[in-house]
TIRO-2110 file (N, C-alpha, C; in Angstrom, 1 decimal):
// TIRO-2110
0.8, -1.2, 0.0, N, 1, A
0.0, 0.0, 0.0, CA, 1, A
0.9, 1.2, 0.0, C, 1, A
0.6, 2.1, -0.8, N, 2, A
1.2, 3.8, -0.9, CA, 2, A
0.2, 4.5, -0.3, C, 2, A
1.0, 5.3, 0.6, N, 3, A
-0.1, 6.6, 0.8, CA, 3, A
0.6, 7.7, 0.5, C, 3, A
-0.5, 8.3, -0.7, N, 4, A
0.2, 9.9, -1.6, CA, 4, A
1.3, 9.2, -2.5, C, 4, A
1.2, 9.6, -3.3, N, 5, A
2.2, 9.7, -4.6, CA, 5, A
2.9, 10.8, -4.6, C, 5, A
2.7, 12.3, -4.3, N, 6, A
4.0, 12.8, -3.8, CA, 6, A
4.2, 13.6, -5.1, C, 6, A
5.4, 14.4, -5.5, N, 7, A
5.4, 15.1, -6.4, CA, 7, A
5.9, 14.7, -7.6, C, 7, A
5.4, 15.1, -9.0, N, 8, A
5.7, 13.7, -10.2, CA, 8, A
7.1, 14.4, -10.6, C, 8, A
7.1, 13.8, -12.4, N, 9, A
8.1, 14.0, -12.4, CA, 9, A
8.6, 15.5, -12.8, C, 9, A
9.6, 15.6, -12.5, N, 10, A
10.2, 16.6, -12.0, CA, 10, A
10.5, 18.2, -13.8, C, 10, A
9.8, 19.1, -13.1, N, 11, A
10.0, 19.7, -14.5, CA, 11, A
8.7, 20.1, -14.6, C, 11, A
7.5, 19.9, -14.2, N, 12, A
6.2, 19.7, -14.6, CA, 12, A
5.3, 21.2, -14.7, C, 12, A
5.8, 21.5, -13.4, N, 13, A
5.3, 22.6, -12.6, CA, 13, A
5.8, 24.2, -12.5, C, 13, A
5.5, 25.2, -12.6, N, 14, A
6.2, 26.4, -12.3, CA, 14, A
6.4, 26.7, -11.0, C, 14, A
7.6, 25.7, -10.4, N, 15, A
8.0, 26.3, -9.2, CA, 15, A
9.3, 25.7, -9.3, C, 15, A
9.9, 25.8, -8.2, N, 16, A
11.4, 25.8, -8.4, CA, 16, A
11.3, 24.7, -6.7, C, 16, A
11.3, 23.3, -6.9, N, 17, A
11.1, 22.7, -5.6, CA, 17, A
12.4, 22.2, -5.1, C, 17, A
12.4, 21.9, -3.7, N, 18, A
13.7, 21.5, -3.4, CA, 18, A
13.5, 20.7, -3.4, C, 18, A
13.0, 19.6, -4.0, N, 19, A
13.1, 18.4, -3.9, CA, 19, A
12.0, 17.2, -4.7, C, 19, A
12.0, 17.1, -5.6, N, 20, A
10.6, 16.9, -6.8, CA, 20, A
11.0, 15.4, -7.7, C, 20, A
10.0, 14.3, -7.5, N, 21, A
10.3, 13.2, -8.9, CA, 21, A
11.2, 12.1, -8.2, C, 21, A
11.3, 11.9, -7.3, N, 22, A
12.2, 10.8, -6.9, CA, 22, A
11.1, 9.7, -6.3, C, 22, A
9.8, 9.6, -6.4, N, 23, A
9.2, 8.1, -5.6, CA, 23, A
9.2, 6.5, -6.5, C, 23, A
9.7, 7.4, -7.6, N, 24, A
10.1, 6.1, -8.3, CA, 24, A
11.4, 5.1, -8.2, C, 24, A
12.2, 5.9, -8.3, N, 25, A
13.5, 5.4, -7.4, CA, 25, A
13.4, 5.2, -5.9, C, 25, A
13.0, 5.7, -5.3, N, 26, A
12.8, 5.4, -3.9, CA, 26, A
12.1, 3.9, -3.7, C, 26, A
11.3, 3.7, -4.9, N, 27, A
10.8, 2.5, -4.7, CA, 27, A
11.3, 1.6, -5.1, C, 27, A
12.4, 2.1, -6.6, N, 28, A
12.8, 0.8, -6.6, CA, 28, A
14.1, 0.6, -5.7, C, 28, A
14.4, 1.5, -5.1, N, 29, A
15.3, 1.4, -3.9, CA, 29, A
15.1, 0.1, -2.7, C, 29, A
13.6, 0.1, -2.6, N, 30, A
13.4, -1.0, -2.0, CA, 30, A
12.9, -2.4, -2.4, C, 30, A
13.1, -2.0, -3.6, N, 31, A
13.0, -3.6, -4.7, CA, 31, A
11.2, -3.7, -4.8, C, 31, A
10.5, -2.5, -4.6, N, 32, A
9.3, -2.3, -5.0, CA, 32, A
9.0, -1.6, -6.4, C, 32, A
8.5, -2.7, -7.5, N, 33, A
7.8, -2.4, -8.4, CA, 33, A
6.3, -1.5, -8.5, C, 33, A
6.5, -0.5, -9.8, N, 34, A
4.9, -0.3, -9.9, CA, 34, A
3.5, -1.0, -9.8, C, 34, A
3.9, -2.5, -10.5, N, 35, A
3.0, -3.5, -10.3, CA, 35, A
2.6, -4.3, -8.9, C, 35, A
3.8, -4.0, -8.0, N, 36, A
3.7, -4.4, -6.9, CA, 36, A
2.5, -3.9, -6.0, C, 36, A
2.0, -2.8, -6.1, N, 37, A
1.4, -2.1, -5.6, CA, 37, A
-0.2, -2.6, -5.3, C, 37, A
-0.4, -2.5, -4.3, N, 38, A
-2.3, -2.9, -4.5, CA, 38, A
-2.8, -1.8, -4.1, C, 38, A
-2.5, -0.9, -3.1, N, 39, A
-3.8, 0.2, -2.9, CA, 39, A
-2.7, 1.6, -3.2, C, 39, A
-3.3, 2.7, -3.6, N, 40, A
-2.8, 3.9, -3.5, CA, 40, A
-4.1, 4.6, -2.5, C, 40, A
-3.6, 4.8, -1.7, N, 41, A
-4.7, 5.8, -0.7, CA, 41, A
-4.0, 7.1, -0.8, C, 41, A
-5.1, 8.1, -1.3, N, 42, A
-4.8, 9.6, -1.7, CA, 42, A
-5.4, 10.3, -0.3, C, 42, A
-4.5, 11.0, 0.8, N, 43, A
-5.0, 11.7, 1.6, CA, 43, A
-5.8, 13.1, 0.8, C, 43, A
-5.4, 13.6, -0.3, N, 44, A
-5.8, 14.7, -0.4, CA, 44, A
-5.6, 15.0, -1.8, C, 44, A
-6.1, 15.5, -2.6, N, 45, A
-5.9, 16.0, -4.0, CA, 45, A
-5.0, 17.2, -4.4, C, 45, A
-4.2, 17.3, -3.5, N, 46, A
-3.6, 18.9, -3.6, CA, 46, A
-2.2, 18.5, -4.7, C, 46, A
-1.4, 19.1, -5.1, N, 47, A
-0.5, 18.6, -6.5, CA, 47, A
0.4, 18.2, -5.4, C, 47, A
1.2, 18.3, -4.4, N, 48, A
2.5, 17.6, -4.4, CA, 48, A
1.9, 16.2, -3.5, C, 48, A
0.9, 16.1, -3.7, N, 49, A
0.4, 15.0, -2.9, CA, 49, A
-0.2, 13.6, -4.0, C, 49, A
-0.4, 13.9, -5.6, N, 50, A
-0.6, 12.8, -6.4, CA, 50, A
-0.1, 13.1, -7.1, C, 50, A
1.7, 13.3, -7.5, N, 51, A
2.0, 13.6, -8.7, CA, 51, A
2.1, 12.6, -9.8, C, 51, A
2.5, 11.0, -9.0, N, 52, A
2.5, 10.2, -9.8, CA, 52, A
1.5, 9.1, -9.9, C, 52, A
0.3, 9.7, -9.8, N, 53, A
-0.9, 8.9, -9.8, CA, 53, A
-0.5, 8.5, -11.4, C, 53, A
0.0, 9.1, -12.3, N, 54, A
0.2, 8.6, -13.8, CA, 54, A
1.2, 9.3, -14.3, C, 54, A
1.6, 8.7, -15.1, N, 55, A
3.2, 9.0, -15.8, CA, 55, A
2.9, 10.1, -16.7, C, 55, A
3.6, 10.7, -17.1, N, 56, A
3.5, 11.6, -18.3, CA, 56, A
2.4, 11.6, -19.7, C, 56, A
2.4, 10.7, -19.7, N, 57, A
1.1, 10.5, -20.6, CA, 57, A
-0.2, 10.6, -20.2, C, 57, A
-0.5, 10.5, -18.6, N, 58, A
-1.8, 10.0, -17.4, CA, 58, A
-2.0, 8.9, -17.9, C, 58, A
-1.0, 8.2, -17.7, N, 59, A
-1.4, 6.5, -18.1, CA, 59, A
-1.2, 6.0, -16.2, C, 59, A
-1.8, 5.3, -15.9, N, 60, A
-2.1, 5.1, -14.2, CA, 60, A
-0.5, 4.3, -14.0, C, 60, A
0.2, 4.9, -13.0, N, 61, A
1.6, 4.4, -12.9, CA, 61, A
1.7, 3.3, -11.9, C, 61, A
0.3, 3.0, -11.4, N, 62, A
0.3, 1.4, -10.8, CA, 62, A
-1.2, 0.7, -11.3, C, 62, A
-0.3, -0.5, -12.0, N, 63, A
-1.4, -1.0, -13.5, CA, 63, A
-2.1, -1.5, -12.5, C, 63, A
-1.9, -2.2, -11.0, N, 64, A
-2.8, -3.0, -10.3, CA, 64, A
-3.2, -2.4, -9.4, C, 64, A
-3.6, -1.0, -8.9, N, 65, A
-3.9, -0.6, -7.9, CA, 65, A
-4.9, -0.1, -7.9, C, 65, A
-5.8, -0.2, -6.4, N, 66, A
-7.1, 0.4, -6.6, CA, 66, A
-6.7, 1.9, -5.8, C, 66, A
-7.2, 3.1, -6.5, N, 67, A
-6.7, 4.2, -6.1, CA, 67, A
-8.1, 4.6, -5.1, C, 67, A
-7.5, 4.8, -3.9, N, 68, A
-8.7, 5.4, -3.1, CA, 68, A
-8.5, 6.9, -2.8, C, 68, A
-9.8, 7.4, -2.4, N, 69, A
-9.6, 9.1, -2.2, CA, 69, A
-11.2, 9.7, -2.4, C, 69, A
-11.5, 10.6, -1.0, N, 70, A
-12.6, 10.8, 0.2, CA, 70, A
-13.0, 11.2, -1.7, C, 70, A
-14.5, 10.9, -1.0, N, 71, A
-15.5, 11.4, -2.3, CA, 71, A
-15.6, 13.1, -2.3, C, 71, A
-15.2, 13.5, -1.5, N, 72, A
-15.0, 15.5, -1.3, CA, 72, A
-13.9, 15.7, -2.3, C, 72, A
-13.0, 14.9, -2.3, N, 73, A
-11.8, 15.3, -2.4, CA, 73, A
-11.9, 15.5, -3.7, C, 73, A
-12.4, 14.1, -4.6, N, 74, A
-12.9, 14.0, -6.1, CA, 74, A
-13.5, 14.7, -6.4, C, 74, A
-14.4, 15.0, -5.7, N, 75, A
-15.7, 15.9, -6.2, CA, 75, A
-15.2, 17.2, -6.8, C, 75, A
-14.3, 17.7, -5.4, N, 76, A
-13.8, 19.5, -6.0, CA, 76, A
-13.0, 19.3, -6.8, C, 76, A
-12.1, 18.3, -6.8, N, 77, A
-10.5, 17.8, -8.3, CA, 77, A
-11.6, 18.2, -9.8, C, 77, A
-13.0, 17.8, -9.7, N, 78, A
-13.6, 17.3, -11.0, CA, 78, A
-14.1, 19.3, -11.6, C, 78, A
-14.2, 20.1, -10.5, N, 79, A
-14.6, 21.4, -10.9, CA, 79, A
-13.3, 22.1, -11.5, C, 79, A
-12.1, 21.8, -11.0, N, 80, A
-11.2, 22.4, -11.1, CA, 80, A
-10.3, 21.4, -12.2, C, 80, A
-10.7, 20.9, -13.2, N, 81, A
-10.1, 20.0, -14.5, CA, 81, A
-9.2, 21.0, -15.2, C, 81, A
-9.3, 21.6, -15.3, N, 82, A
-8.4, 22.7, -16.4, CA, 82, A
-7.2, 23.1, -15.8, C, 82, A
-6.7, 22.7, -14.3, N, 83, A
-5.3, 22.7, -13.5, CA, 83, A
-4.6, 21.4, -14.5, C, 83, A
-3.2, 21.9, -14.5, N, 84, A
-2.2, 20.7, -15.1, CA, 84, A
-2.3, 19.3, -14.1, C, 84, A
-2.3, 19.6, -12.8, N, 85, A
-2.0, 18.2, -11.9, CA, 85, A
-3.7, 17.6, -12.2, C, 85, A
-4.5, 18.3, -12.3, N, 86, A
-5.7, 17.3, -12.0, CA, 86, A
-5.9, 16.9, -13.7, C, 86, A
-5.3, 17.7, -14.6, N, 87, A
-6.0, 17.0, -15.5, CA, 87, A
-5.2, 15.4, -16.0, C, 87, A
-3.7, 15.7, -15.8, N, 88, A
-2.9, 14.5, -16.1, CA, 88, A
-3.1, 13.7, -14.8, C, 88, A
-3.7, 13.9, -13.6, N, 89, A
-3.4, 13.0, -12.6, CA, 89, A
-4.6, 12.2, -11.9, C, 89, A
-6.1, 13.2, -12.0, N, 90, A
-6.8, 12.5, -11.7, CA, 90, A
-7.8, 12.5, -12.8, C, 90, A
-8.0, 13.1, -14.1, N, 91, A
-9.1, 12.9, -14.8, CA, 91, A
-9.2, 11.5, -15.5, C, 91, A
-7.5, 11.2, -15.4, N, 92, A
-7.6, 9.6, -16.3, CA, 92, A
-8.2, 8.8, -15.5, C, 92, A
-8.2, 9.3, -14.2, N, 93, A
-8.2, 7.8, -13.5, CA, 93, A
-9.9, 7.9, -12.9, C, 93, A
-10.8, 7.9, -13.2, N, 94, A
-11.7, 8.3, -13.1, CA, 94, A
-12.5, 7.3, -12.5, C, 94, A
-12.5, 6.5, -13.9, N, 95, A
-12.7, 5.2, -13.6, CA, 95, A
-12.4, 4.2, -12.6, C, 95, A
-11.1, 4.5, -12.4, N, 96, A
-10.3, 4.0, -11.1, CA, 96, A
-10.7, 4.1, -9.5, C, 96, A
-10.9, 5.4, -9.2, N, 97, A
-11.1, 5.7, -7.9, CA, 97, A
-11.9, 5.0, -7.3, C, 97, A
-11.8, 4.6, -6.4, N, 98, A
-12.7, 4.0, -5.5, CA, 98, A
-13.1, 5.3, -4.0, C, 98, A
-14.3, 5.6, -3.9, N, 99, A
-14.4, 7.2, -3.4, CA, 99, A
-15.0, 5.9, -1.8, C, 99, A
-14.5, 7.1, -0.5, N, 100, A
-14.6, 6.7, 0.8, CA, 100, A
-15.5, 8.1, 1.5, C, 100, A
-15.2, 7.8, 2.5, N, 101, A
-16.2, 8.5, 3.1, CA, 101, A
-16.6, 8.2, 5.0, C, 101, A
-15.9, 9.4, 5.6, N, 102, A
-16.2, 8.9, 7.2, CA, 102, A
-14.6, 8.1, 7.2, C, 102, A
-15.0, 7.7, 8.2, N, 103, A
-13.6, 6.6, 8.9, CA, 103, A
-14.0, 5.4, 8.5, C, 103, A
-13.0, 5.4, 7.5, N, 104, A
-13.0, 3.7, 6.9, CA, 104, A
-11.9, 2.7, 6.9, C, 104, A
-11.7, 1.5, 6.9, N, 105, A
-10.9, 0.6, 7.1, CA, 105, A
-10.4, 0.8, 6.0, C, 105, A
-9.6, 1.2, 5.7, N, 106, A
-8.2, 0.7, 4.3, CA, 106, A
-8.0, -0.7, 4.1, C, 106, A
-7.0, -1.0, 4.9, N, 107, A
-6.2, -2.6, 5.4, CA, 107, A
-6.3, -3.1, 6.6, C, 107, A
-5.7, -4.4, 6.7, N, 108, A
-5.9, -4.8, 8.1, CA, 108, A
-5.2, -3.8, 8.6, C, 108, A
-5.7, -3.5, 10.1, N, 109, A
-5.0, -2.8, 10.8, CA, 109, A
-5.1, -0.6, 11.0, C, 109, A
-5.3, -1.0, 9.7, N, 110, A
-5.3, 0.6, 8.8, CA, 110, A
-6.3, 1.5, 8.4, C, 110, A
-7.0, 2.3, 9.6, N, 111, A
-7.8, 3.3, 9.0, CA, 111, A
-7.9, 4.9, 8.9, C, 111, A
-7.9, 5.1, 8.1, N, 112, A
-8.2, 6.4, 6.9, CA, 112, A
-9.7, 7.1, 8.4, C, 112, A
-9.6, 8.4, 8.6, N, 113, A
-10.4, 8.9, 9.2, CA, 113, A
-10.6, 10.9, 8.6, C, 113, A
-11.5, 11.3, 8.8, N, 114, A
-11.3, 12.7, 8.5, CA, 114, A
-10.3, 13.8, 9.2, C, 114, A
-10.1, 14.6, 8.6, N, 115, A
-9.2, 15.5, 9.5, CA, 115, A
-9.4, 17.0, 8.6, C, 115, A
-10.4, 17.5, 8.5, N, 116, A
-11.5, 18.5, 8.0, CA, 116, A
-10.3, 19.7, 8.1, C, 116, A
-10.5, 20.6, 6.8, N, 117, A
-9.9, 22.2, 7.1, CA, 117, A
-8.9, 22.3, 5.8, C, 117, A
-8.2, 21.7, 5.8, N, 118, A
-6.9, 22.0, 4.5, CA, 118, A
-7.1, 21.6, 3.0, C, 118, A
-8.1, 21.1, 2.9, N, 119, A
-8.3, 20.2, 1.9, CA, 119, A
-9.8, 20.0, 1.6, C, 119, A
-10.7, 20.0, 0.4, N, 120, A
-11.9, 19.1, 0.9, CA, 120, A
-11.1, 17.5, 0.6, C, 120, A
-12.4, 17.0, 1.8, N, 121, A
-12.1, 15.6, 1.8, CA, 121, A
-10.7, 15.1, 2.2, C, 121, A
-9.9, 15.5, 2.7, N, 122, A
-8.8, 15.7, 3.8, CA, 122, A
-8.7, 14.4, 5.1, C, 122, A
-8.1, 13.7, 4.5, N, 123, A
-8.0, 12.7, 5.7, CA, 123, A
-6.6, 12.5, 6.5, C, 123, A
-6.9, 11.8, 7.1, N, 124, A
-5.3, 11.4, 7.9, CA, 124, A
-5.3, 9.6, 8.2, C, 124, A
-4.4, 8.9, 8.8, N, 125, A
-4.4, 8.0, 8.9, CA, 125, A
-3.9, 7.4, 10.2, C, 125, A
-5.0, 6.2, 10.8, N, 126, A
-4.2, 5.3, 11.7, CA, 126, A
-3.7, 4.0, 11.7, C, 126, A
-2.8, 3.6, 12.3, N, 127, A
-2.1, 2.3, 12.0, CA, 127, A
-1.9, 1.7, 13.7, C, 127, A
-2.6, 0.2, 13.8, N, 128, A
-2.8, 0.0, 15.0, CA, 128, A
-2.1, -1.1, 14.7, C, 128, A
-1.2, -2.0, 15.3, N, 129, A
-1.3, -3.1, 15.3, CA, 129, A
0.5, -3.7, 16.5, C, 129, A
-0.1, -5.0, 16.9, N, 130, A
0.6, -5.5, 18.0, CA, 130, A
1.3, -4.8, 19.1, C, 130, A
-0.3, -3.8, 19.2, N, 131, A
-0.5, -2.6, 20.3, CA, 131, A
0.9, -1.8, 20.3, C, 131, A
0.8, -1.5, 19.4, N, 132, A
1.7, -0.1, 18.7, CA, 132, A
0.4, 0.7, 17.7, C, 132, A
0.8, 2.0, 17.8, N, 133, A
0.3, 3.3, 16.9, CA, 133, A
0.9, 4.1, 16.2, C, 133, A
0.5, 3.9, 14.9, N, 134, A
1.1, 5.2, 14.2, CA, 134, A
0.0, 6.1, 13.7, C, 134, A
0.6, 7.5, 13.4, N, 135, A
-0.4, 8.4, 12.9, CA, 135, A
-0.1, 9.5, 12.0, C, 135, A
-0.7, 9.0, 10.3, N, 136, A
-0.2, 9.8, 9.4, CA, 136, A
-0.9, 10.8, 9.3, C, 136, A
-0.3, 12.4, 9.7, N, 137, A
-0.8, 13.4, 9.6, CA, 137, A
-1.6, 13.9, 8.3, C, 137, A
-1.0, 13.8, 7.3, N, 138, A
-1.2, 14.7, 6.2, CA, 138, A
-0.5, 15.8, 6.2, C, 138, A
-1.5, 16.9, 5.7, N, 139, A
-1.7, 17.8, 6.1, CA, 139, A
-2.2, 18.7, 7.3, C, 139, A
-2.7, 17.9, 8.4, N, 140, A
-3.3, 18.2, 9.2, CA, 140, A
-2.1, 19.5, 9.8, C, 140, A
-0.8, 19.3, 10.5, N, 141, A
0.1, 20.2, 10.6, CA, 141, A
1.3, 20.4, 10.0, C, 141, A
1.3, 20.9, 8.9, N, 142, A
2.2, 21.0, 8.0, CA, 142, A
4.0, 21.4, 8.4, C, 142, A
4.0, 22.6, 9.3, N, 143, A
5.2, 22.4, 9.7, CA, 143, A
5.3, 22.2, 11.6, C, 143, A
5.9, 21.9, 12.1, N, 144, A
6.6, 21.4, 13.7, CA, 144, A
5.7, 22.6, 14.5, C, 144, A
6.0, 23.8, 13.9, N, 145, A
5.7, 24.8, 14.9, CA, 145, A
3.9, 24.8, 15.4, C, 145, A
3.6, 24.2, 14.1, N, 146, A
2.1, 24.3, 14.0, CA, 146, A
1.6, 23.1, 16.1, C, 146, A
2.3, 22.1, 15.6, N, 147, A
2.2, 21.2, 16.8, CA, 147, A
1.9, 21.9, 18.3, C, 147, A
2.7, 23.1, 18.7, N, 148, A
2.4, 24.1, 19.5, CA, 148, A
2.0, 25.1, 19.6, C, 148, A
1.8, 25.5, 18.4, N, 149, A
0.8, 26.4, 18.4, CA, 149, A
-0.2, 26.2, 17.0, C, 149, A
-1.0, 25.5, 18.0, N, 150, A
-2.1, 25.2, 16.6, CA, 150, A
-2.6, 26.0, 15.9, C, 150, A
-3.2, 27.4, 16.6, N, 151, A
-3.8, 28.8, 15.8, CA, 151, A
-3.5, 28.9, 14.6, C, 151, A
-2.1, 28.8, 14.4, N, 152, A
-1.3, 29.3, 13.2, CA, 152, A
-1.9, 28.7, 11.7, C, 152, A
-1.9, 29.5, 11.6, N, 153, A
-2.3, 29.7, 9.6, CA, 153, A
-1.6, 29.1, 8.7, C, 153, A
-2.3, 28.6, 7.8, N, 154, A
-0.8, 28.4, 6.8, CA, 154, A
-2.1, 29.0, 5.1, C, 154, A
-1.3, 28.9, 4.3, N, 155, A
-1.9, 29.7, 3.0, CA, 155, A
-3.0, 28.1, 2.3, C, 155, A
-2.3, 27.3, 2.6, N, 156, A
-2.7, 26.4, 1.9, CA, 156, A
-4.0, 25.7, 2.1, C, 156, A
-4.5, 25.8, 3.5, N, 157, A
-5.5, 25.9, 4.0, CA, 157, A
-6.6, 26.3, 3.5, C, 157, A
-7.7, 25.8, 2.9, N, 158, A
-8.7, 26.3, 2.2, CA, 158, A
-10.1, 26.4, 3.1, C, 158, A
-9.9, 25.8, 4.6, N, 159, A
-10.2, 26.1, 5.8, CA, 159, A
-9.6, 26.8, 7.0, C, 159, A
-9.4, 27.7, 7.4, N, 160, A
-8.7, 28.1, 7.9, CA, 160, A
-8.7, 27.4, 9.6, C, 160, A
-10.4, 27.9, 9.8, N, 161, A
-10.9, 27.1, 11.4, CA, 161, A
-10.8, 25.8, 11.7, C, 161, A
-11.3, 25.6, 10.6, N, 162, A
-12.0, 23.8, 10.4, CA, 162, A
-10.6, 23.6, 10.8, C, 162, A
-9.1, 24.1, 10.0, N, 163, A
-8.3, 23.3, 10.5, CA, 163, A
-7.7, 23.4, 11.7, C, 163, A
-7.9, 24.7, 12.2, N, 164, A
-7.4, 24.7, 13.5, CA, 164, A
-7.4, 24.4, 14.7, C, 164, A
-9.0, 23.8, 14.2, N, 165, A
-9.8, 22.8, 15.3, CA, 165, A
-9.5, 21.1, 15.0, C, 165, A
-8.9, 21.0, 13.9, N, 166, A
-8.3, 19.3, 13.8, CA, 166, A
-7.6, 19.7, 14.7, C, 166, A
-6.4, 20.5, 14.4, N, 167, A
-5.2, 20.4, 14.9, CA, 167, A
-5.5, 20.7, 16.8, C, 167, A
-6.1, 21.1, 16.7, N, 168, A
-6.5, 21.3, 18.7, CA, 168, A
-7.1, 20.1, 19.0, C, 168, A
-7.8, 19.1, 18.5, N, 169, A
-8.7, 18.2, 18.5, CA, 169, A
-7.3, 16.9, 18.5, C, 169, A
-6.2, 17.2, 18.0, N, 170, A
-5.7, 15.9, 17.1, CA, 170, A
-4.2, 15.8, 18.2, C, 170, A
-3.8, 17.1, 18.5, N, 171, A
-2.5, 16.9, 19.3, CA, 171, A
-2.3, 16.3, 20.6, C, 171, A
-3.6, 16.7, 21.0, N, 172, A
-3.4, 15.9, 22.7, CA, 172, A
-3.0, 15.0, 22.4, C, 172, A
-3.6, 13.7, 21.6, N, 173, A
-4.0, 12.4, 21.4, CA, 173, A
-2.7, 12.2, 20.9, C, 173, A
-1.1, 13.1, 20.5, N, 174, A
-0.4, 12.6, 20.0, CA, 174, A
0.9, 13.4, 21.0, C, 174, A
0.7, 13.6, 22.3, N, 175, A
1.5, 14.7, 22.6, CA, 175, A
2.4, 13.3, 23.6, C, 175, A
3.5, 13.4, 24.0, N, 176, A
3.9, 13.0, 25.4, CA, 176, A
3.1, 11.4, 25.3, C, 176, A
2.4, 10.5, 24.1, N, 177, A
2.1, 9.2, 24.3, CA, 177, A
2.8, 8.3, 22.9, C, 177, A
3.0, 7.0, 23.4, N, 178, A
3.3, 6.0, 22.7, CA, 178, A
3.1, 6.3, 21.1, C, 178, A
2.9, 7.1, 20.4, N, 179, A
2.4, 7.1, 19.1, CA, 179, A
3.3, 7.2, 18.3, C, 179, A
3.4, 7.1, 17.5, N, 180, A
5.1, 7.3, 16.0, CA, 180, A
4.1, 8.4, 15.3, C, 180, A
4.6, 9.4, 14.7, N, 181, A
4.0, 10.5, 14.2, CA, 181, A
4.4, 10.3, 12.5, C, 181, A
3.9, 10.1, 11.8, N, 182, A
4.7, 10.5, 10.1, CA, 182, A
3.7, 11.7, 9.3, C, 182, A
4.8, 12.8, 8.6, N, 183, A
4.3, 14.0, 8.1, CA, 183, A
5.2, 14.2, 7.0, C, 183, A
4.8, 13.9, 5.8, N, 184, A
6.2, 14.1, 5.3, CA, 184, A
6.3, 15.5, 4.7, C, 184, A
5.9, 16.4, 5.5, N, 185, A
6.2, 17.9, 5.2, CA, 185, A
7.4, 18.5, 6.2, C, 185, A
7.6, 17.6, 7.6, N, 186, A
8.8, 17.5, 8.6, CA, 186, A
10.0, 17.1, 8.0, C, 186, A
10.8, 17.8, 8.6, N, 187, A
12.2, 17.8, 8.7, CA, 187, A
12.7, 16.1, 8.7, C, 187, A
14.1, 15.9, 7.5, N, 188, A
15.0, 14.5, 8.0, CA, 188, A
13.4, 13.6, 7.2, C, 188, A
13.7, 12.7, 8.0, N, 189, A
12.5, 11.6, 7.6, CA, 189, A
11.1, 11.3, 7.7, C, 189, A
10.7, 12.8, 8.5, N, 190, A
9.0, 12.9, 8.5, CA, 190, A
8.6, 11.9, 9.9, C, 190, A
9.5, 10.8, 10.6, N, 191, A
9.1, 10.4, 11.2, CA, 191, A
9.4, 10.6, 12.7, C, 191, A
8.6, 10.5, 13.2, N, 192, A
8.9, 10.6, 14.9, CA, 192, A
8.1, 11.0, 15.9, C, 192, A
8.1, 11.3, 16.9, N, 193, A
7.2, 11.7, 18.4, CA, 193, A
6.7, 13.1, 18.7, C, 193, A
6.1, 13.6, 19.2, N, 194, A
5.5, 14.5, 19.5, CA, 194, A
5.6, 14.6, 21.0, C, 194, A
6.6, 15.8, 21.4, N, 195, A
6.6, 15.5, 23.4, CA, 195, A
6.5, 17.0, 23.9, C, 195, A
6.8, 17.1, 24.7, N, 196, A
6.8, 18.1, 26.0, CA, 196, A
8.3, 18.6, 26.2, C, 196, A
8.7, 19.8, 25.7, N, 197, A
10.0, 20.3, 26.2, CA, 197, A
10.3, 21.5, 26.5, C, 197, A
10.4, 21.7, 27.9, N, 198, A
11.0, 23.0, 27.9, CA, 198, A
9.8, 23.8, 28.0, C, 198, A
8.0, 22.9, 28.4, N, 199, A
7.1, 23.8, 28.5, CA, 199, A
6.2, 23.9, 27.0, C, 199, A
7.0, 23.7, 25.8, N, 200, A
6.3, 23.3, 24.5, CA, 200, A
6.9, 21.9, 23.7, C, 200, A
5.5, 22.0, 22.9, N, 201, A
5.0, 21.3, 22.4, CA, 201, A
6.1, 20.6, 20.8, C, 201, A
6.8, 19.8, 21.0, N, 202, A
7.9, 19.8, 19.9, CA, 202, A
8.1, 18.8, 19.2, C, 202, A
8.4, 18.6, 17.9, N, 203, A
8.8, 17.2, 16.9, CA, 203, A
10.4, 16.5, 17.5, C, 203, A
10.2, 15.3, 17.7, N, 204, A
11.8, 14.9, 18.0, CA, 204, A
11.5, 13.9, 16.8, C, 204, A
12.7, 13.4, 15.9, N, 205, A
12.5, 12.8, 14.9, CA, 205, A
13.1, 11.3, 16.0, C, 205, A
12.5, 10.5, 14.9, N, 206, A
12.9, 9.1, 15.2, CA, 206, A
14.2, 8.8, 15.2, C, 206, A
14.8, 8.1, 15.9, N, 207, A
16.4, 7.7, 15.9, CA, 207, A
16.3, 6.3, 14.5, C, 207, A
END
């Protein structure tokens, strides 16, 4: 299973990114093929989050995968067709999506839940299993600081409240307990804890 495809390939876009087009190598870094793949679960339709839903042509860049992604999310991607990322990335796949809704089971172990404000149809993810937790943010707090001071704004946000009330709603549950945190908008490898230091509220990455 992939969650987010991430930014495609590199070149595509008018911006100048520090970092753009590498999940293909990354995968075969770990001896994971395109074919290998069974689910792509899309947190969110925003561009650096499904770049490689399809290759340059929008030909679907995993022949075997059922692409999931909240029925909100689709819905607003389908008004907005005339953007470069939605037309090569989600209009081919149309057919493909499998649309969710609410908190739903992905995989064993693995459920997809809402996390309202940055996105429509905006989800995040939990991973439970042999009483361990993980919890993939999204977007819910895009950079560290956000973690302690949830108020804070970011541009991308197409909710401003909605999200500031995930993020007030979402941190306790991740502050100072047992949880592995992944965000891949954080610093190093996106992964790690959420604790108490010094009085705030802080990212420690995973050793």
């Amino acid at each position: 299973m992939l969650v987010d495809t991430g930014v495609g390939p590199p070149g595509l876009w008018d911006w100048t990114a520090e970092d753009e087009g590498g999940l293909t190598d990354a995968l075969a870094e770990t001896g994971v093929r395109p074919d290998d793949v069974d689910v792509v679960f899309l947190t969110h339709l925003h561009i650096d989050h499904l770049g490689w839903n399809a290759d340059l042509e929008g030909v679907p860049l995993f022949p075997r995968a059922r692409y999931l992604v909240h029925r909100d999310a689709l819905a607003f991607a389908r008004t907005r067709s005339e953007l470069p990322h939605i037309r090569r990335c989600v209009m081919p796949l149309l057919e493909r999506f499998e649309q969710v809704g609410g908190e739903v089971t992905v995989a064993p172990s693995l459920t997809a839940y809402p996390a309202p404000g940055h996105h429509p149809g905006h989800m995040a993810l939990r991973i439970v299993s042999r009483g361990k937790q993980t919890v993939l943010l999204a977007d819910t707090a895009v950079h560290p600081g956000m973690l302690d001071r949830p108020e804070l704004g970011y541009v991308s946000d197409l909710d401003g409240p909605a999200s500031i009330e995930t993020r007030r709603a979402t941190i306790p549950t991740l502050v100072d307990r047992d949880v592995l945190v992944a965000c891949g908008h954080y610093p190093g490898s996106g992964i790690g804890r959420v604790v108490t230091a010094d009085g705030r509220v802080v990212w420690q990455e995973a050793a």
